[in-house]
GUZAZA-334515 format. One line per 5 residues: number of its first residue (from 1); their letters; for each residue x, y, z of C-alpha. Coordinates in nm, 2 decimals, always signed. Each point is the difference from the previous one (the first is absolute). Last residue first. Example, Ala and Ser with C-alpha at 12.3 -4.5 7.8 and 13.67 -1.06 7.14 Angstrom:
<rs>
2) sa) +1.37 -0.11 +0.71  -0.14 -0.34 +0.07 $
</rs>
This chain:
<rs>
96) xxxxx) +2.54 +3.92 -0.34  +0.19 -0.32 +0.11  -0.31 -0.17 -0.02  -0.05 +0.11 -0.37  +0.38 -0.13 -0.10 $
91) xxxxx) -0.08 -0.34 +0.16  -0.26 -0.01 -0.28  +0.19 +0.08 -0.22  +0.26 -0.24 +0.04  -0.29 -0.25 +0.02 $
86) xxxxx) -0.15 +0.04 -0.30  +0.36 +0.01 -0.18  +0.07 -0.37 +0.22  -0.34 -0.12 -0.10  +0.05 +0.11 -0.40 $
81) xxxxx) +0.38 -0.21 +0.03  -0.17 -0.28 +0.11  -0.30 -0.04 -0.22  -0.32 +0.09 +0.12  -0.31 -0.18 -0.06 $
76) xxxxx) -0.13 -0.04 +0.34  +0.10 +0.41 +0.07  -0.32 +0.05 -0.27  -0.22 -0.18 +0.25  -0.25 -0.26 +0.00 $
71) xxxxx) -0.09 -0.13 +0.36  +0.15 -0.35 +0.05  -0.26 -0.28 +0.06  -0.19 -0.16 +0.28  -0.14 -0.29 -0.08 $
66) xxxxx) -0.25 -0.08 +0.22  -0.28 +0.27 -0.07  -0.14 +0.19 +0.31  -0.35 +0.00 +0.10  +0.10 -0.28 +0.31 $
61) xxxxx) +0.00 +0.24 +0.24  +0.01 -0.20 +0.34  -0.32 -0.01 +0.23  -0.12 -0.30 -0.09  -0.36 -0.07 -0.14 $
56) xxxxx) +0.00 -0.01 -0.36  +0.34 -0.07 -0.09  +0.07 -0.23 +0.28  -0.29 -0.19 -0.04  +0.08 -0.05 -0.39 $
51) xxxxx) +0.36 -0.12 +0.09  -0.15 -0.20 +0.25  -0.19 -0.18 -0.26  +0.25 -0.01 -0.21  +0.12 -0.38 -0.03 $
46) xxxxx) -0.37 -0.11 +0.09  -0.07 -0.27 +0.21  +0.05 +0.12 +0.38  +0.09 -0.22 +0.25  -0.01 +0.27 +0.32 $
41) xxxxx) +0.42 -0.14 +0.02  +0.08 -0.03 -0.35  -0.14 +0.32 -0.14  +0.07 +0.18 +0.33  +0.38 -0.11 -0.06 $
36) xxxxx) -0.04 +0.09 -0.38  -0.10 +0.39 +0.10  +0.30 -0.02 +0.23  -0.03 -0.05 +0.37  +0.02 +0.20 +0.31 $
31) xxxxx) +0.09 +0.34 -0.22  -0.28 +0.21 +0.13  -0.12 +0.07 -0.35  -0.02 -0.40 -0.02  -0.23 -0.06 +0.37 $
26) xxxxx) -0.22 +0.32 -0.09  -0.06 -0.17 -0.35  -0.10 -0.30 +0.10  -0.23 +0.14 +0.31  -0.14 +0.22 -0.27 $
21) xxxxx) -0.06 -0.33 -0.20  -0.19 -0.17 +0.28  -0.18 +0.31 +0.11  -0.17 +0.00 -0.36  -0.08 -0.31 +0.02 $
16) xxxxx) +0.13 -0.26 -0.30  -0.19 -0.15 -0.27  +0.13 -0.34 -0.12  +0.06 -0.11 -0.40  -0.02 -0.39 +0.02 $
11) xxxxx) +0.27 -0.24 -0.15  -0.14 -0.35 -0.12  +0.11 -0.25 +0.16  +0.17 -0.21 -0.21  -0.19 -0.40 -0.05 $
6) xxxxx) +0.29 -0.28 -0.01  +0.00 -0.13 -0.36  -0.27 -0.26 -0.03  +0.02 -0.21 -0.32  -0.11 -0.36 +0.13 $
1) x) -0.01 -0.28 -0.27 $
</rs>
C-alpha cells in the first residue's frame, strides 16, 4: 500500500539587492503602491519585509511610537464647575 502525500515545497529564505529594495521603498514613499501592493506585485515572502525596508532605508521618520496618547495635565482631571472658575479667571487676566 502506497502512502505518498503530495511533497510541499519547502519555503526558501531569499536575499534581496540592495537597489531592489531602495527601488521598493522609493516606489511606496512615493505613494504608487502600498507596502502590500509591492509585496504582491515584486512577490515578496515575508509579511514585513517591506515594513523592515521602509524603516531602515526610507526617508520617513519612523522613530515615533504608534499610539499616540493624551499628554497628562492637571486641566484633564477637572471637574466642571473647577474649569469654568479656571476659566473665569483666566478670561479675567486677558482683560488686564
Amino acid at each position: 500500500m502506497d502512502t505518498s502525500r503530495p511533497t510541499r515545497q519547502k519555503r526558501t529564505q531569499r536575499d534581496y539587492t540592495m537597489g531592489f529594495k531602495l527601488q521598493v521603498v522609493a516606489a511606496v514613499e512615493k505613494g504608487d503602491m502600498t507596502y502590500k501592493q509591492a509585496q504582491r506585485i515584486y512577490g515578496i515572502q515575508g509579511r514585513s519585509t517591506v515594513l523592515n525596508w521602509l524603516r531602515k532605508h526610507g526617508k520617513l521618520d519612523w522613530s515615533q511610537s504608534k499610539g499616540r496618547t493624551m499628554p497628562h495635565s492637571p486641566k484633564a482631571k477637572e471637574t466642571p464647575a473647577q474649569k469654568i472658575k479656571r476659566l473665569e479667571r483666566e478670561l479675567e487676566d486677558e482683560r488686564l
